[in-house]
C-alpha positions in Angstrom: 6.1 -98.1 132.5 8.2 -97.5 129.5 10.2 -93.9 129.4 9.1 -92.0 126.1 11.2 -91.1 123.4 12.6 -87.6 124.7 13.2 -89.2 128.0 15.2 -91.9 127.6 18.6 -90.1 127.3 20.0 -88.0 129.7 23.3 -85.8 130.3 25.7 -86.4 133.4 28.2 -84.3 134.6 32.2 -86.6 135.1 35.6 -85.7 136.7 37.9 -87.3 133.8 40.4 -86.4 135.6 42.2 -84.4 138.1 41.2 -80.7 137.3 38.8 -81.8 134.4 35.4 -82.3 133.6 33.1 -82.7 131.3 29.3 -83.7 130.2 28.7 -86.9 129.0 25.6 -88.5 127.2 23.9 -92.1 128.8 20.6 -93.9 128.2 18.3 -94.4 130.9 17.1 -97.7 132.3 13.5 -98.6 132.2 12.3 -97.4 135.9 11.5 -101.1 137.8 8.5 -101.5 140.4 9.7 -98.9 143.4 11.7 -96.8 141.1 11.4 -93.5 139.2 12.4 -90.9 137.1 13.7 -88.2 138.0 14.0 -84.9 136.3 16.6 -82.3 137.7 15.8 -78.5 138.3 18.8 -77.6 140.9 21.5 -79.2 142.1 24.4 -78.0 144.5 28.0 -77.8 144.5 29.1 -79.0 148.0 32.9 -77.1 147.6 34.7 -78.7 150.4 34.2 -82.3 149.3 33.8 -81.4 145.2 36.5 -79.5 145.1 38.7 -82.6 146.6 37.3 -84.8 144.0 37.8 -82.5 141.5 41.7 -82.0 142.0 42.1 -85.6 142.5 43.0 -86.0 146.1 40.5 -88.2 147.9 43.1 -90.6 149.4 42.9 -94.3 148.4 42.7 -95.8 152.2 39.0 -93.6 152.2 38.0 -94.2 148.8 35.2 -96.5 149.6 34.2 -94.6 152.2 33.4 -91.5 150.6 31.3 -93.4 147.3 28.4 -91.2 147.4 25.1 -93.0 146.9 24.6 -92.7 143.1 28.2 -92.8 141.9 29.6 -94.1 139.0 33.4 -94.7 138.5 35.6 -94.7 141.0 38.1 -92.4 142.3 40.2 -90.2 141.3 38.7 -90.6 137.9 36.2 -91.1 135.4 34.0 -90.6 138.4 30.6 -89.4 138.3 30.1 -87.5 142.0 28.1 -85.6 143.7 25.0 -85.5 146.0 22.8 -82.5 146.3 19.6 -82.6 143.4 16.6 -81.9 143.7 13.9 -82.3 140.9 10.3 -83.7 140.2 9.3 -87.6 139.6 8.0 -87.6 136.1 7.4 -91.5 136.3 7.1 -93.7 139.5 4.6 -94.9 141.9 1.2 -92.6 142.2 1.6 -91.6 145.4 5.1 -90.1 144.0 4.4 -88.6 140.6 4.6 -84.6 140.4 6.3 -84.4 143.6 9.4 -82.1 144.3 12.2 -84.5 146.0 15.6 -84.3 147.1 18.2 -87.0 146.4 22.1 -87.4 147.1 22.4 -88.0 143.6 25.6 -86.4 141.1 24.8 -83.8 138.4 22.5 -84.7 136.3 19.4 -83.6 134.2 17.5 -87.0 134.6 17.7 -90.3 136.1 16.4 -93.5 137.5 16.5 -94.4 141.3 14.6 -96.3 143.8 11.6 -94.4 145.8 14.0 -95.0 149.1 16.7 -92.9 148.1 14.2 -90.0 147.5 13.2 -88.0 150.2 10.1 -85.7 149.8 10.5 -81.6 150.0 7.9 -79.9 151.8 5.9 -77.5 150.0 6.8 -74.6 152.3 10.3 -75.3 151.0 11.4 -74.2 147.2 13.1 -76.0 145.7 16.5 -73.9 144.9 16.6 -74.0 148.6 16.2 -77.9 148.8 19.6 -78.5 147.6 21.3 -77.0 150.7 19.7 -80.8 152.1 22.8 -81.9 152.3 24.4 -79.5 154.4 21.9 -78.8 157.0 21.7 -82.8 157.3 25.4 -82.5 157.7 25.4 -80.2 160.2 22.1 -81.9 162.4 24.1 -84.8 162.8 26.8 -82.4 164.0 24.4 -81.1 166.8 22.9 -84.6 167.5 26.8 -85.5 168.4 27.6 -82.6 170.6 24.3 -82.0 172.4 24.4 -78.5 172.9 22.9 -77.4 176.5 21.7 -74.7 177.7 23.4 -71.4 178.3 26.5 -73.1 176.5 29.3 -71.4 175.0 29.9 -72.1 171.8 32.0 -71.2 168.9 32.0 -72.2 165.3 35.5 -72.2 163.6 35.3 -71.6 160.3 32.5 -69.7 158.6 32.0 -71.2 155.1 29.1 -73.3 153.8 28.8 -76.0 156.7 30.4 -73.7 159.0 26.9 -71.0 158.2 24.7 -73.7 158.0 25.8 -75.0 161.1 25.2 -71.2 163.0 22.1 -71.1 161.6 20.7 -74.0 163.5 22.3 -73.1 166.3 20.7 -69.9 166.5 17.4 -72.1 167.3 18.9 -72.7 170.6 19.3 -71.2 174.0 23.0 -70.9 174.6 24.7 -68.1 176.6 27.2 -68.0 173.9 27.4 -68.6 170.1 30.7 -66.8 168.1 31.4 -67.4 164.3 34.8 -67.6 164.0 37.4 -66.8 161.2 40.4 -64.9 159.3 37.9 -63.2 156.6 36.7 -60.6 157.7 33.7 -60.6 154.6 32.3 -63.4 156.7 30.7 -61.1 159.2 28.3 -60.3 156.8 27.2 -64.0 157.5 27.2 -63.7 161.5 25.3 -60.6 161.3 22.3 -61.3 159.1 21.8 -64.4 161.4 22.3 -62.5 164.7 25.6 -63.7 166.0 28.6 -62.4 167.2 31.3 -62.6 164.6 35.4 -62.9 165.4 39.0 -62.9 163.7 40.5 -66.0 165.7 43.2 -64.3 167.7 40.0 -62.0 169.3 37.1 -64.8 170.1 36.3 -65.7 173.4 37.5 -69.1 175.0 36.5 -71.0 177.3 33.7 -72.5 175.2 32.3 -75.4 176.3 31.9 -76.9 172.3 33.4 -75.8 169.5 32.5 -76.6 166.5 35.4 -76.7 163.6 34.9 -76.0 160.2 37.8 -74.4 158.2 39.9 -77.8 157.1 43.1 -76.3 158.1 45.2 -76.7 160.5 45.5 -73.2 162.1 41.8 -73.7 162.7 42.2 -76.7 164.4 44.6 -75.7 166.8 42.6 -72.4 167.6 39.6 -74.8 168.5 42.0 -76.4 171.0 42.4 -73.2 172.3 38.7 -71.7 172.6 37.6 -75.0 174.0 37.2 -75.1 177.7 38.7 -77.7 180.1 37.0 -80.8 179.5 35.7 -78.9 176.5 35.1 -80.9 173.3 35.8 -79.9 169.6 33.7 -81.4 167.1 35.6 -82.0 163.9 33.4 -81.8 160.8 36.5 -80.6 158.3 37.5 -83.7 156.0 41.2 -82.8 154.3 41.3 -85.4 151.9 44.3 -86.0 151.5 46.2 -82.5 153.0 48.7 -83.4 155.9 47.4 -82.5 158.8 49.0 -80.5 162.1 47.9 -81.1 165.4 49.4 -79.5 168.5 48.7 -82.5 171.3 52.1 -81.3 173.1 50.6 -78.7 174.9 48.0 -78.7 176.9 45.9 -81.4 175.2 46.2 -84.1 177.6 46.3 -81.9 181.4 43.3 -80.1 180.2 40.9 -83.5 179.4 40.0 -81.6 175.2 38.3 -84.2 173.6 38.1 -83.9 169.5 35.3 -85.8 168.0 34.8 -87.0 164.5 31.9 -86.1 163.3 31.2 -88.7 159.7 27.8 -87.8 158.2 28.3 -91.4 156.6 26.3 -92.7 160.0 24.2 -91.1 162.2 25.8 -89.6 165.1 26.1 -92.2 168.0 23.4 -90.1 170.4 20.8 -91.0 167.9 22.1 -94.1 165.8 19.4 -96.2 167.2 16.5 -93.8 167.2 16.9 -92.3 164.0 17.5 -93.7 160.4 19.4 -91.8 157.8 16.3 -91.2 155.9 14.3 -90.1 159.1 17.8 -87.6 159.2 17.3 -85.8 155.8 13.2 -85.9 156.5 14.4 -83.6 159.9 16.9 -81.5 157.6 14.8 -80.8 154.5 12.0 -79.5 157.0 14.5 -77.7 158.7 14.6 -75.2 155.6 11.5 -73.4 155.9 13.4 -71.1 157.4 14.5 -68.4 154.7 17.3 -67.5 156.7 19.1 -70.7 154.4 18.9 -68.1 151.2 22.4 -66.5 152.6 24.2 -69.9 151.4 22.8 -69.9 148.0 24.8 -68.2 145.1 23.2 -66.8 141.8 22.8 -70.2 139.2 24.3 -71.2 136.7 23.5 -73.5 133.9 24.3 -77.3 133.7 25.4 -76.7 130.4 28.2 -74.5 131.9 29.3 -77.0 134.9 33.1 -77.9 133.8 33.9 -74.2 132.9 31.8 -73.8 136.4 34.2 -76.5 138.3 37.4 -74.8 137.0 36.6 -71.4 138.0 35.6 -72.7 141.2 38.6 -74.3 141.8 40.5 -71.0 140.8 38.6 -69.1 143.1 38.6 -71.7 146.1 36.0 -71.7 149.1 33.7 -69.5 149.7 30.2 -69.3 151.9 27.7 -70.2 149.5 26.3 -73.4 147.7 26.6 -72.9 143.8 23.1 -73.6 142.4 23.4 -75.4 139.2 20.3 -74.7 137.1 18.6 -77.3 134.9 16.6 -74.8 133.5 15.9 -75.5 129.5 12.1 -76.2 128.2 10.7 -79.7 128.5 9.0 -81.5 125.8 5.6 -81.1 126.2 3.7 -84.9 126.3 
């Protein structure tokens, strides 16, 4: 199957380097047996992890580790990163043709991948929505590590993009507690549109018996040690890159059995490694979003064309609860 004329180019988005990017121009391979093409209409800026790789400071000892699927380069730069598009299969195998998909691929208005790294999006989901994939597949393996129970206390430190994502599913289950925790108080907005209680850190409740921490600092850390119960576990989904990192084991880490587990989204959490697949794992979190309640991490779009003056104003601005929406929205050739 031979790509026509107009679609045998396409436009990527690269870190050059630390605190620049820019849009570069590659030609398409012919799509193989099992592969296809792929054209964008959103992807998603993931800010924790983006952010990291734009400034340069994925440490070297991790480097490998944190390749995403479809990267090209290496780090800190010319790399090519990212992993939240979703668009339609021009060209591929019948059974795939015309279908919405998602795939942990960088920015980018077309490309060429295997049928197995694509995962299908339901048609009660759009397709703006689809690239928040990644998140809520982040934050299931989260909940497959912890096991909440019922009538648990829990608290969510941190109340950004994973940290939201995160409440949201919790809210689908029948704890006696469930708190979103952190300094801004514009994040309550957040807490209440899901139906969960909201709190500055120095006025949530302890005593939790999982806490969930999402605010990559230290402070937030240390105030999950504190919420957490005895015996208590924190489940650590922040990654720092390469930010030094404070935590207070002096106190009363060790009398009161805490327990802080790493939770990689690289593997599927050990409670389910050997029931479920990774792909069966974004098949569970695309279907997840049905639920509209996903639209409160979504910003307004903007235009690929616009991504490095995007990435720098991001990185200006810093964190923030929402998923930038990069739109790939410019008229296609007709056939």
């Amino acid at each position: 199957m031979t790509i026509p004329e107009h679609r045998r180019h396409a436009t990527a988005y690269w870190t050059v380097r630390p605190g620049q990017g820019e849009l570069r121009a590659e030609d398409l391979p012919e799509p193989q047996d099992g592969e296809a093409l792929v054209r964008a209409l959103y992807s998603g800026i993931s800010r924790g992890t983006e952010l990291l790789v734009h400034h340069g400071q994925v440490p070297d000892s991790v480097a490998d580790t944190m390749r995403a699927p479809h990267q090209d380069g290496d780090f800190p730069a010319p790399v090519k990163y990212g992993y939240l598009s979703v668009g339609v299969v021009e060209q591929g195998p019948d059974d795939w043709k015309g279908r919405t998909v998602f795939c942990l691929h960088p920015h980018q208005d077309r490309y060429v991948v295997p049928v197995g790294g694509l995962t299908r999006v339901p048609d009660g989901v759009p397709p703006r929505r689809a690239v928040l994939t990644g998140m809520v597949e982040t934050a299931l393996n989260a909940l497959w590590e912890a096991g909440p129970r019922l009538g648990d206390r829990v608290a969510v430190v941190g109340g950004g993009l994973l940290g939201g994502t995160l409440a949201t599913l919790l809210t689908k289950f029948p704890l006696g507690r469930l708190e979103l925790v952190d300094v801004d108080p514009a994040k309550k907005r957040i807490a209440t549109a899901l139906g969960v209680d909201f709190a500055h850190p120095n006025d949530a409740q302890p005593d939790c018996d999982i806490v969930f921490h999402c605010s990559a600092t230290s402070d937030g850390l240390q105030r999950s040690l504190q919420l957490a119960g005895d015996e208590a576990e924190i489940i650590e989904l922040s990654w720092y890159g390469d930010n030094p990192v404070h935590v207070p084991l002096g106190e009363d880490f060790h009398a009161r059995r805490l327990s802080i587990i790493a939770s990689q989204v690289g593997v599927v959490a050990k409670a389910r490694r050997h029931r479920r697949s990774t792909q069966e794992r974004l098949e569970t979190a695309v279907g997840l979003l049905e639920d509209p309640a996903f639209d409160l991490f979504l910003s307004q779009d903007t235009s690929f064309a616009e991504l490095p003056q995007t990435m720098e104003k991001l990185a200006e601005d810093g964190g923030g609860s929402a998923c930038h929406v990069v739109s790939y929205s410019s008229p296609q050739p007709e056939e």
